[in-house]
N, C-alpha and C positions, 0 to 999 in steps of 0.2 A: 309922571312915569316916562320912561325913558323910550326909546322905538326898539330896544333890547329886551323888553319886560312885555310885548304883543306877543299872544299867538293869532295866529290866522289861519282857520280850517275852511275845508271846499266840503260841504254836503253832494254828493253825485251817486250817481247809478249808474252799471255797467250798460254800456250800449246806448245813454245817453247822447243826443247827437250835441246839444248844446255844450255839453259840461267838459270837453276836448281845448275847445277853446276857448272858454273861461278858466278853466284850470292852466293854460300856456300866458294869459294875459294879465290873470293874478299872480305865479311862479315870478313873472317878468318884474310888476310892480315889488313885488315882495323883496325878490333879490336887490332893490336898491335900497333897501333897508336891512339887508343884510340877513333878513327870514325867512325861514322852512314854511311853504305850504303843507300841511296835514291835509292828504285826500282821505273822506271819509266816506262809503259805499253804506249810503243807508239800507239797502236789503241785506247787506250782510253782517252791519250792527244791528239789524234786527234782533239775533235770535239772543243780544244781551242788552239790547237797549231799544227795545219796540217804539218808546215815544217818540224816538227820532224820526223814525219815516213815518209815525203817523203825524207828528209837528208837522215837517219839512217836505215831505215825501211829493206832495204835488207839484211843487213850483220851485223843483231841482233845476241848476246849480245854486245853492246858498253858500253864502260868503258870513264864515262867523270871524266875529272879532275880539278876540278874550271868553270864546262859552256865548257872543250874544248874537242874534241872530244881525248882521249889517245891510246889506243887501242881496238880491234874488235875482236870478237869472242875468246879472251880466254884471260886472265890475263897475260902480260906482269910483272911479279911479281918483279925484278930485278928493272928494268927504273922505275918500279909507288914507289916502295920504296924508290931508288935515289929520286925523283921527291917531294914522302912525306917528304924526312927530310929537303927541301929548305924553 
């Protein structure tokens, strides 16, 4: 799979202190592969996809990679780049 076939979402919550800049550190990484970060507010996919922030909900910012959960609370930057170039 090519690094044009990733998606890469941010799980976060508004007023999260953490998820500011994680979401600026992943956007950074991502644009050298040339991909959209998708920021996803789990209280407000709540009210059409509950399991989200009851999965994820605690140990926001999550970092998914293709729908799978990759790492949590900070950018695994080394593994998600391995990972981007498969």
């Amino acid at each position: 799979m090519g690094t044009g076939n990733h998606e890469v979402s941010l799980l976060v919550r508004e007023g999260c202190g953490a998820c500011a800049p994680v979401r600026d550190q992943l956007s950074s990484l991502c644009a050298e592969f040339g991909l959209e970060v998708t920021c996803i507010d789990v209280d407000a996919a709540a009210a059409t996809d509950p399991e989200l922030r009851a999965e994820f909900g605690d140990r926001l910012p999550v970092v998914l990679l293709d729908g799978k959960e990759h790492s949590y609370w900070d950018v695994d930057e080394e593994r998600l780049r391995n990972d981007l170039r498969k």
